[in-house]
C-alpha positions in Angstrom: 84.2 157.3 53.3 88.0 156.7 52.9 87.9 157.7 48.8 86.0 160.7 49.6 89.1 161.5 52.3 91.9 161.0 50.2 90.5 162.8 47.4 90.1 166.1 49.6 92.3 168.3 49.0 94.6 169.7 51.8 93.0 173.1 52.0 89.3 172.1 51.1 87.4 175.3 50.8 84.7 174.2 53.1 87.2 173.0 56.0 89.0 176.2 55.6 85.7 178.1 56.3 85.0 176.2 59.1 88.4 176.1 60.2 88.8 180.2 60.1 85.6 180.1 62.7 86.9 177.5 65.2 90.2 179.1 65.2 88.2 182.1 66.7 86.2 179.7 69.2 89.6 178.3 70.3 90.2 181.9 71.7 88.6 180.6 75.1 91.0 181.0 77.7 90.3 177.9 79.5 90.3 175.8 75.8 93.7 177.6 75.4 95.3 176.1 79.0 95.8 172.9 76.8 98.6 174.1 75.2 100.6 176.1 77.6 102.7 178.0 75.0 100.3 179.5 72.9 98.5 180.4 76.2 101.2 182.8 77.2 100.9 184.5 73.8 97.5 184.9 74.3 97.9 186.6 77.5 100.8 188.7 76.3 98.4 189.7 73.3 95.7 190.5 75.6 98.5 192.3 77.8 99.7 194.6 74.4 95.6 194.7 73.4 95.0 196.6 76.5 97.8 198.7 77.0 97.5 199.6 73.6 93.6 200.9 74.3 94.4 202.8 77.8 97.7 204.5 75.8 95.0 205.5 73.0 92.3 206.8 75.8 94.3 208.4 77.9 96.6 210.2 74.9 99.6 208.7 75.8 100.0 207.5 72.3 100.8 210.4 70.3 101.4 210.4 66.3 105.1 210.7 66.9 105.3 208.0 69.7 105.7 204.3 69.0 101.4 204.3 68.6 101.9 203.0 64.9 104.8 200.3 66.3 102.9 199.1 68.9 99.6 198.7 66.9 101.4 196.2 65.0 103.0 194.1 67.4 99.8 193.8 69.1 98.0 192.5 65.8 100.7 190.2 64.8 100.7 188.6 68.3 97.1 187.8 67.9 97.8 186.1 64.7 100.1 184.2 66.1 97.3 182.9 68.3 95.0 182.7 65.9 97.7 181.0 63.2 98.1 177.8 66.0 94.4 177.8 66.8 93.8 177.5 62.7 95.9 175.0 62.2 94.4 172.9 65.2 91.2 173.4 63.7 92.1 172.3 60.2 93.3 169.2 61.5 90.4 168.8 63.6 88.1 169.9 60.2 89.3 167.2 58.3 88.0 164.9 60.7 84.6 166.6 61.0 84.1 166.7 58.0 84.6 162.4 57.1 82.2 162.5 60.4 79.8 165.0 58.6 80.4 162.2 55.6 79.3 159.1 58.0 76.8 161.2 59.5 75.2 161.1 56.5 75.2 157.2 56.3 73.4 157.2 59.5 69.5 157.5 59.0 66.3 155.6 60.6 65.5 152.4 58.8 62.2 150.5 59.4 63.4 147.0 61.5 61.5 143.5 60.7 61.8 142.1 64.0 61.6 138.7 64.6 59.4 137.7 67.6 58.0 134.4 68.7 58.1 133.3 65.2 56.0 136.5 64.3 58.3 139.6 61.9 56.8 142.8 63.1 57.8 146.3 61.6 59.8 148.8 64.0 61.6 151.8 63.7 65.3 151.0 63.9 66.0 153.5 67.0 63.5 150.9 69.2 65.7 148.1 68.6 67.6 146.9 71.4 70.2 144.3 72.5 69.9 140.7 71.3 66.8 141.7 69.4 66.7 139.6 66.4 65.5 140.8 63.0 65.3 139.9 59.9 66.7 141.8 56.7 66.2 141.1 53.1 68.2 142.0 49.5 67.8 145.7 49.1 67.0 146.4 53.0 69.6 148.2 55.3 70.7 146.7 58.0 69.2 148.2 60.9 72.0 148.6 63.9 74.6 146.6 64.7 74.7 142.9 65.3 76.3 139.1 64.5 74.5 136.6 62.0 72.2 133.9 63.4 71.2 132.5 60.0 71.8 132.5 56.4 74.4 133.9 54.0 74.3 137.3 52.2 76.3 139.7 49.9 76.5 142.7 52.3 77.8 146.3 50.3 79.7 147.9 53.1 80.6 151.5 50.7 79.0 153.8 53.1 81.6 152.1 56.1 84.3 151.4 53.8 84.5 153.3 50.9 84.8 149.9 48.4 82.5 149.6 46.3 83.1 145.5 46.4 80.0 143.7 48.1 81.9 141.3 51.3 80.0 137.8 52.2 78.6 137.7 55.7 77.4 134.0 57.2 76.8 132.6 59.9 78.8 130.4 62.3 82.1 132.1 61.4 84.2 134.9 61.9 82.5 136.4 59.5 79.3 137.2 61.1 79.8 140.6 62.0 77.5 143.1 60.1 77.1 146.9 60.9 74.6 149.3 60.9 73.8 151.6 58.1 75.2 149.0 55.3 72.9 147.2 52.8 72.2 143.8 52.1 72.0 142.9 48.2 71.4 139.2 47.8 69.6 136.5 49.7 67.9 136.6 53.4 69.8 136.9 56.7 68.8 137.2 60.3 70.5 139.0 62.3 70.8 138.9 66.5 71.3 142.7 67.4 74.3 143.7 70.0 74.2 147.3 70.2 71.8 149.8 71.5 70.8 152.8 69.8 73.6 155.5 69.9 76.3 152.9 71.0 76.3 151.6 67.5 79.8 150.9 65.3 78.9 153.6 63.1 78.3 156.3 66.2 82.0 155.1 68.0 83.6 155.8 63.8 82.0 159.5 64.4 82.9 160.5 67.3 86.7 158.7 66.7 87.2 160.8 63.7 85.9 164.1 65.3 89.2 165.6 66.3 88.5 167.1 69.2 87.4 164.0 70.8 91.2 162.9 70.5 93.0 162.3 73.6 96.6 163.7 74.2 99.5 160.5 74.0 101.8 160.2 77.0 104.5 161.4 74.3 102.3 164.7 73.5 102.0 165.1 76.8 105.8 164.8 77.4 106.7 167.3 75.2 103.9 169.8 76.1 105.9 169.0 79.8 109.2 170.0 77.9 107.6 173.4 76.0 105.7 174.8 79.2 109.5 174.1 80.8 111.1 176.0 78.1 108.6 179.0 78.4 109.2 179.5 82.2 112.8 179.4 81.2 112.3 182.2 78.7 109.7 183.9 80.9 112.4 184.7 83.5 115.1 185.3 81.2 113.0 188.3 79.5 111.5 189.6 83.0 115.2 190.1 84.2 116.0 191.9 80.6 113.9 195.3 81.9 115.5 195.7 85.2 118.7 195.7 83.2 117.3 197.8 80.3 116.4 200.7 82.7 120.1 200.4 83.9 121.5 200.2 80.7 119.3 203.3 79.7 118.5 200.8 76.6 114.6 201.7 75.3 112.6 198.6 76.6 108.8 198.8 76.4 106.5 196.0 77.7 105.5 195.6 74.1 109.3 195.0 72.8 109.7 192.4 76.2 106.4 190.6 74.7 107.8 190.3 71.1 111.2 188.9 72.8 109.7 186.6 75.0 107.3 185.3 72.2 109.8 185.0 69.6 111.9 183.2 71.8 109.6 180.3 73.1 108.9 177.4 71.2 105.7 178.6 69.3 106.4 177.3 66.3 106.3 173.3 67.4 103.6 174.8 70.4 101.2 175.9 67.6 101.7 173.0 65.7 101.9 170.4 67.9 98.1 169.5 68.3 97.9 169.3 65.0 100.6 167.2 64.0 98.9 164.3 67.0 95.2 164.6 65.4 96.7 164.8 61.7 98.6 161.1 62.2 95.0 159.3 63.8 93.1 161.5 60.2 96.3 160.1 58.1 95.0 156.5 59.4 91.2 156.6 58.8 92.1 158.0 55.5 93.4 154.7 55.2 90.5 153.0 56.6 91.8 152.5 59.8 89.7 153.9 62.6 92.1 154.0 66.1 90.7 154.2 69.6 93.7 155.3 71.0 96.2 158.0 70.2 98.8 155.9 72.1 98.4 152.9 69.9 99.4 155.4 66.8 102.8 156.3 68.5 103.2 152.5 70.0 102.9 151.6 65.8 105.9 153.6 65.2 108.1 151.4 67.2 106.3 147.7 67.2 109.0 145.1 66.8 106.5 141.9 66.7 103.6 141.0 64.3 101.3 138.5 65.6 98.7 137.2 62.8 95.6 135.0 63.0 95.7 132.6 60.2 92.1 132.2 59.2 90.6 135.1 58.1 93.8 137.1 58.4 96.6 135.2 56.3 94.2 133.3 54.6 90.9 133.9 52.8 89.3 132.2 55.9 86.7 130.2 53.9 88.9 127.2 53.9 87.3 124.7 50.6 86.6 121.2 49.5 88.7 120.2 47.2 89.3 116.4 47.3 87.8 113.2 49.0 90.8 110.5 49.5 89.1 107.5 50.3 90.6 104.7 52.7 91.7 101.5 51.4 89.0 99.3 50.7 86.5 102.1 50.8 85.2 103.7 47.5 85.0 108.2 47.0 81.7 108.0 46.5 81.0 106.2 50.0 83.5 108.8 51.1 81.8 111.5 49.6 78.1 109.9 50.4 79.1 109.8 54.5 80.6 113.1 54.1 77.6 114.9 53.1 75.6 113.5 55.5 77.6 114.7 58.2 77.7 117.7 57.1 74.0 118.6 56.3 73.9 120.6 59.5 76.8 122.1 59.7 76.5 126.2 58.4 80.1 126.8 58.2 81.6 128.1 54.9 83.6 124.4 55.2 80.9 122.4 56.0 78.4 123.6 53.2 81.4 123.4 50.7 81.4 120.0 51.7 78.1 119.3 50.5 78.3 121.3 47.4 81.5 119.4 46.5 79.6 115.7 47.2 77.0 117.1 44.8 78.9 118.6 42.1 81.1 115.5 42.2 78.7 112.8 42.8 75.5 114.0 42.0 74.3 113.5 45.9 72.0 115.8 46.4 69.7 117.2 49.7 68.1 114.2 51.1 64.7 114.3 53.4 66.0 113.3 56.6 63.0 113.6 58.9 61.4 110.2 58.5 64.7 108.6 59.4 64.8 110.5 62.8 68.4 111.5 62.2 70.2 113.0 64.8 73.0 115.6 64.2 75.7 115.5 66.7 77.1 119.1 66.9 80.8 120.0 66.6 82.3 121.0 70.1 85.9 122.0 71.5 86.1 119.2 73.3 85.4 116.2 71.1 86.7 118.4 68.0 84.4 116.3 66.0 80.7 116.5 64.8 78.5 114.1 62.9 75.2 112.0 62.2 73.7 109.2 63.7 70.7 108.0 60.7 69.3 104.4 59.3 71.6 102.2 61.9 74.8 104.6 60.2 76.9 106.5 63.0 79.1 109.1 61.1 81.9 111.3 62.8 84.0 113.7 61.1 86.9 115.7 62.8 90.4 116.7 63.4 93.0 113.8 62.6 93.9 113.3 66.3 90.2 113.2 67.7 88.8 110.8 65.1 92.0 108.1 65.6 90.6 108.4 69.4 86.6 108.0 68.2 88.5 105.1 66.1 90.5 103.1 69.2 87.2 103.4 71.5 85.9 101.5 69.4 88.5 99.2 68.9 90.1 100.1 65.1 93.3 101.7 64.6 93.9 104.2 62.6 94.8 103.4 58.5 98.6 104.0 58.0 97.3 105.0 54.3 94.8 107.3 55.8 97.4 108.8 58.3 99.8 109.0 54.9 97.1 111.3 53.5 96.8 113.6 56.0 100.1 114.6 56.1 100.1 114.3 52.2 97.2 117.6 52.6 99.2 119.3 55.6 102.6 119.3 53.6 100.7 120.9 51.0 98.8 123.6 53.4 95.8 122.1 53.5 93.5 121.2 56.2 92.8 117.3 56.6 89.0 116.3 58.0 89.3 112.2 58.8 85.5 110.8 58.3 84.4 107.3 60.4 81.5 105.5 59.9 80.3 102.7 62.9 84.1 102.6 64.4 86.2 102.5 60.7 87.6 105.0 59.1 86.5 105.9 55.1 89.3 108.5 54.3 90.1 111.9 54.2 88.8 115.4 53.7 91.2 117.5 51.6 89.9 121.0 53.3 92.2 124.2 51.3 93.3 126.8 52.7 93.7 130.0 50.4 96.3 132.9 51.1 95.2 136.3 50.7 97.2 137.4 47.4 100.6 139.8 47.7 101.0 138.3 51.2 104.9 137.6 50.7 105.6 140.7 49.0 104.1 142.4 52.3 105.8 140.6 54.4 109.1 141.1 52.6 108.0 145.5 53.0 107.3 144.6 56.9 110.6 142.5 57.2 112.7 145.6 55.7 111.3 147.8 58.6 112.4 145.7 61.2 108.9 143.7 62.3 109.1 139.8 62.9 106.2 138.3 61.3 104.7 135.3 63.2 101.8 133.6 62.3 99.0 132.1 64.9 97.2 129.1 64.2 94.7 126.4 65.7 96.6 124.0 62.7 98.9 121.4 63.3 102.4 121.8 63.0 102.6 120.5 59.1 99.7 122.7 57.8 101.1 125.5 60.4 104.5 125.5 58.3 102.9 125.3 54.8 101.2 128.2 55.2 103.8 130.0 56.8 106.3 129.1 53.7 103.7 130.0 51.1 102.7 133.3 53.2 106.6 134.2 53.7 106.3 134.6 57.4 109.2 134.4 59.7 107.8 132.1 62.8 104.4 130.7 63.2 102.6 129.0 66.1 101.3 126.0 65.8 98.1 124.7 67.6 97.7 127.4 69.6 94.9 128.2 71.7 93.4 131.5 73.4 96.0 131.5 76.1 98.7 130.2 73.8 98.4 133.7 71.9 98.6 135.5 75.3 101.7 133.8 76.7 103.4 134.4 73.8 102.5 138.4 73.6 103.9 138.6 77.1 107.3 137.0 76.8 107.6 139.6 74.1 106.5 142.8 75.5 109.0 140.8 78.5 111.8 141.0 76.9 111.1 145.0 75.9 109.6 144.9 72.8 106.4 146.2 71.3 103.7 144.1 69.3 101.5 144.2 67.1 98.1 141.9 66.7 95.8 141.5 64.1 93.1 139.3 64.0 89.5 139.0 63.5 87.7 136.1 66.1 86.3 135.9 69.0 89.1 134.0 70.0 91.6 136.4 69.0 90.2 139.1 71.6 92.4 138.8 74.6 95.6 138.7 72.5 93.9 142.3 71.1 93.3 143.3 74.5 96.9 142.3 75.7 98.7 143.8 72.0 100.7 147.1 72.4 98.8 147.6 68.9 95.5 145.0 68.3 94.3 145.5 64.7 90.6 143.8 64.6 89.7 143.0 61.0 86.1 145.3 60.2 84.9 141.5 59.0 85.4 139.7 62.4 83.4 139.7 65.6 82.1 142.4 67.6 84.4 141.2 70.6 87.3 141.3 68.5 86.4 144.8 67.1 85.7 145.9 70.6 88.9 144.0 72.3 91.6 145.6 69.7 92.5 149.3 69.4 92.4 149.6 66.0 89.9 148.6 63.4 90.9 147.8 60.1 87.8 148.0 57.7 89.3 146.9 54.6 90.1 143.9 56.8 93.7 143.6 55.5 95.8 142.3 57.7 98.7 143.6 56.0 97.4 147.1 56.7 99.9 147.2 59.3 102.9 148.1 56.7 100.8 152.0 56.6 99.5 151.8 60.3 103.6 151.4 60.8 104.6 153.8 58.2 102.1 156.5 60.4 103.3 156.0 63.5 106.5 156.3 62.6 105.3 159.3 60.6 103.6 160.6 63.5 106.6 160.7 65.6 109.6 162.0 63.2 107.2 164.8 62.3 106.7 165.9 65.8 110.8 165.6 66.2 111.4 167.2 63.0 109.1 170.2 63.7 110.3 170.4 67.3 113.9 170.6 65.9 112.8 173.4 63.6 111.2 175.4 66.3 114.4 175.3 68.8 116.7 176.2 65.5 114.4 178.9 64.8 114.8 180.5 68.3 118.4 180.3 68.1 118.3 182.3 64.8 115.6 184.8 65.9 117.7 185.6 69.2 120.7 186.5 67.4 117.6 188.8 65.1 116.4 191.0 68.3 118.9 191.0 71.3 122.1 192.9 69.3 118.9 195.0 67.6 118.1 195.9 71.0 120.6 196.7 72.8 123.8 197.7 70.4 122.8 201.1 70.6 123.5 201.0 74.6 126.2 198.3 73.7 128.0 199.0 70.0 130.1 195.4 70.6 126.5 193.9 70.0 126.5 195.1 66.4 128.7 192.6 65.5 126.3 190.0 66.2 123.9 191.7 64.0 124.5 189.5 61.3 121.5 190.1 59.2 122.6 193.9 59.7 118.7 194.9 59.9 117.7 198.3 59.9 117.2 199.6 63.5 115.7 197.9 66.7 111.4 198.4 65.8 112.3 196.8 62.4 114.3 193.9 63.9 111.6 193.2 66.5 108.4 193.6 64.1 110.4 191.4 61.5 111.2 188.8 63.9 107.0 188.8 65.6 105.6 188.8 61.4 108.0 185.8 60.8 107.4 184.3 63.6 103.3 184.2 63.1 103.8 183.1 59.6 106.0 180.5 59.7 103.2 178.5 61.6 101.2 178.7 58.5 104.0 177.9 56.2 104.2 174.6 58.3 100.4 173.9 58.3 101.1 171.6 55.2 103.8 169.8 56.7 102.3 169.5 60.3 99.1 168.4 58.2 100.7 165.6 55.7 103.5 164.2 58.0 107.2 164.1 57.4 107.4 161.5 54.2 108.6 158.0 55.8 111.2 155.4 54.4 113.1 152.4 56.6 115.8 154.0 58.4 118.1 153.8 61.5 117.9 155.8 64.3 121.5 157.4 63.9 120.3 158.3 59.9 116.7 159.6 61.2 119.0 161.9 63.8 121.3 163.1 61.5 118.7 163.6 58.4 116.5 165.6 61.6 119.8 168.2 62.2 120.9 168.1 58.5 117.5 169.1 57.1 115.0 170.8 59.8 118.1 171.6 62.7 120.6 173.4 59.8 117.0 174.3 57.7 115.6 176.3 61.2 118.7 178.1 61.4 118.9 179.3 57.7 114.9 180.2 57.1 114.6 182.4 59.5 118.0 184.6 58.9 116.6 184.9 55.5 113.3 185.7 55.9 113.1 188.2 58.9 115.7 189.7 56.8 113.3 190.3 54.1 110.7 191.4 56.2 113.0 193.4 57.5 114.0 195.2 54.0 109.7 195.3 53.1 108.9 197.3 56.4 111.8 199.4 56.3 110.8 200.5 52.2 107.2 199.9 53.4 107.8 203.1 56.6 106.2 200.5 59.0 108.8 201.2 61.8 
């Protein structure tokens, strides 16, 4: 999906099409209420459209009047409405068409569900909530859901766009698998959590349809700030006629029309819808799907980063490496107890475990039924899991929870074993203490393996002003390896779910915006609580659903471009909004001395651009003022280009570049159109 979108080119012929239609469709009065600007040009156009028609039918308009003149205006001011409402709907296009793309990604696949130990076949649409069925290599998964059981290469190309396959396992954060992707190795079985039509893949369509976007308060705001601006100019112009017939200056409705159109903000009004769906298109074409406009503009100013570690930071299959035995105690008895307690554990940790007992030590599977073993299973609050086989009662665990397993029973802790563990936690690692009946055998060297380019990202988030703090269950030691080797600027050490949310809120406290990626379960209410929560596309479904932003590249780096667009987002829409007020500045010194130095000669001397006579001036100044909304189609489209900057530089860049440029553009090109209709006899 996301090559296909960046490949498109910015004027795709098939958007255009579609665009050129909708721009028509957008002609509904109540569809144009939304954007109170170009809603008065509408009406003024269907004010000149209908004057025009009773001047024709009643004769009024003879071939010496002002016929030709008026014909004009009238045309050009429906441009203008059609000009905005085309480049609304070519914003809106692009995203149709990636949802036309993921549309076709979407199809009914046969189901194998799993019933009472019986696999029936089903049509995928039956499938419903906590259904469980069961795909093989080469089936498509069937709707949404979370691993039960097994481990499979997933290709996730029709979600993603990468043609990479992704592991997904159960009993991790890595369970989460979506509809419409395709399983290419081994057998997993998968508990469903979505009903049909409620699926990932139908919230990614209807996100990237445009018109499903919802204004941000900061649209809104300036929408508040144009519709002021037009009643200003609205009374301004309707106080010009009584005047005019005073003056004796030659005022039609059709020359107060031009004026009052040229002289509201149409430019940013015609391009301001646009510019808001453009920056949420500019993010999914960098696989980032957002549920909220507001989170795109809140990305623009987030101060704070909040990462998970696992998953996020680091690879989040954490690995084997090393068995350190105690004292006394030999690897292999290390390694044998090891294994054992391990044989039911499904984690990517656990089953490295055993693969690194068997690769080392040649220990392979053992029967265990005829021994009656008993598996004790890990939990939160013991922080330990085990075995209890042949008269042997195994624990393995966290460092702290095992030296309390040790002194219930009497036996402190080794100092050489307590030497090793912080031996692995200075080096990053994660340290797994084994016991066997009340003494401890030694240590599990568990590694932890940071994502590459992770300091260099940093470093590029760092330069834009973001604090980087990393979240973790670890203990302090492992907690500040990781942070050194990932280059982050705080970390928090054994945190847990509430730990996360405390720490969001002293933030956002103290005024500041953050950000929160992360991709467990646990991670959800700091993605609920974020300013901006980026759920990794390979975590949970409760993370996916708590966060307003899904990244499905699962980077958590991603947040150096989500930044980089909402910062884009909003110094385009102050850029373009600059433009347009510069712009009416230049086209009012265009039309009022046109107008009115023939009543007034002292007016001439504002008519700097010297144009030819008042019809000329006013045409000149309606044609520019309809094309310059195309001419900023591209911009409005692709964003202002972003680099770090302050505040005072972003201002003074605004005025230098789009305040000085709206003033100079449209001297010089109403003063061209000026010199084409004059040689052209248009007015």
């Amino acid at each position: 999906m996301a090559t296909n979108s960046k490949r498109r080119s910015l004027f795709d012929r098939k958007i255009v099409r579609r665009a050129a239609f909708d721009a028509l469709v957008k002609l509904n009065p109540r569809l144009m209420m939304k954007n109170p600007v170009m809603f008065v040009v509408e009406i003024g156009s269907v004010l000149t459209a209908v004057l025009l028609l009773v001047n024709l039918v009643t004769h009024r308009a003879a071939p010496g009047d002002h016929f030709r003149f008026d014909l004009q205006i009238t045309l050009w001011l429906w441009f203008t409405v059609l000009f905005a409402n085309f480049a609304e709907a070519m914003a809106e296009g692009r995203g149709k068409a990636q949802a036309d793309a993921l549309r076709q990604a979407k199809s009914e696949t046969t189901a194998f569900l799993v019933s009472n130990g019986a696999v029936s076949e089903v049509p995928s649409s039956q499938l419903r909530v906590d259904n469980v069925v069961r795909v093989t290599a080469g089936q498509m998964i069937p709707g949404d859901g979370e691993v039960i059981e097994g481990v499979a290469s997933v290709d996730e190309s029709a979600i993603t766009g990468e043609s990479a396959p992704v592991i997904r396992e159960a009993g991790g954060d890595r369970s989460a698998v979506t509809g419409g992707t395709r399983v290419l190795s081994d057998v997993i079985t998968v508990r469903i959590t979505s009903n049909p039509g409620e699926t990932f893949l139908d919230r990614m369509i209807a996100l990237v349809e445009g018109a499903e976007r919802q204004k941000t308060p900061n649209e809104i705001a300036l929408n508040i700030l144009l519709a002021g601006l037009t009643i200003i100019f609205l009374l301004a112009v309707v106080t010009l006629q009584p005047f005019a017939i005073y003056s004796g200056a030659p005022q039609t409705v059709f020359v107060l029309i031009s004026l009052l159109v040229c002289l509201i903000p149409t430019t940013i009004g015609g391009l301001l819808s646009a510019i808001g769906i453009a920056g949420m298109d500019r993010l999914v074409q960098h696989n980032v799907l957002a549920t909220s406009g507001r989170a795109v503009e809140a990305a623009g100013d987030v101060n704070t980063l909040l990462l998970d570690k696992t998953g996020t930071i680091t690879i989040g299959n954490r690995q084997a490496a090393e068995f350190i035995p105690a004292p006394g105690v030999t690897a292999a008895l290390l390694a044998d107890a090891s294994q054992l307690s391990s044989l039911s554990d499904e984690t990517p940790e656990g089953r490295s475990i055993v693969v690194l007992a068997k690769e080392q030590y040649n220990l392979r599977g053992r029967e265990l039924a005829h021994l009656n073993a008993e598996f004790v299973p890990f939990s939160a609050t013991t922080r330990m899991s085990g075995i209890e086989v042949d008269g042997r009662s195994i624990r393995k665990g966290a460092t702290d929870a095992i030296a309390d397993y040790l002194q219930e029973h009497g036996a402190p802790m080794p100092p050489e074993v307590r030497a090793s563990v912080e031996d692995i936690s200075r080096r990053g690692g994660t340290p797994l203490v084994v016991a066997e009946n009340g003494r401890a055998l030694g240590v599990i060297y568990l590694k932890d393996v940071v994502k590459g380019g992770m300091k260099e990202r940093f470093e590029q988030l760092r330069s834009m002003g973001i604090r980087t703090v990393m979240i973790t269950g670890d203990n302090p030691l492992t907690a500040a390896a990781i942070a050194r080797e990932a280059g982050v600027d705080d970390f928090l050490a054994e945190a847990k779910p509430k730990d996360k949310m405390d720490l969001i809120r002293r933030e956002q406290a103290s005024g500041k915006l953050v950000a929160m990626t992360g991709d467990g379960t646990n991670d959800a209410p700091a993605l609920a609580q974020a300013d901006v929560g980026v759920a990794m596309n390979s975590g949970t479904q409760a993370a996916k659903e708590a966060g307003n932003m899904v990244d499905l590249d699962s980077n958590p780096t991603k947040l150096i471009e989500i930044v980089a667009i909402g910062k884009q987002l909003l110094m385009t829409r102050g850029a373009l909004t600059t433009f347009s007020i510069s712009n009416d500045v230049a086209k009012y010194f265009a039309i009022i001395p046109a107008i009115f130095a023939g009543v007034f000669p002292v007016l001439k001397a504002l008519n700097v651009m010297h144009l030819h006579n008042a019809e000329s001036a006013v045409l000149s100044a309606v044609i520019f003022n309809a094309l310059i909304i195309i001419g900023l189609i591209p911009l409005a489209l692709r964003g202002v280009g972003y680099r770090p900057m302050s505040a005072a530089a972003l201002l003074q860049r605004n005025m230098l570049v789009y305040g000085l440029g709206g003033l100079i553009v449209p001297f010089v090109g109403i003063k061209l159109l000026d010199v084409i209709i004059v040689a052209l006899h248009l007015a």
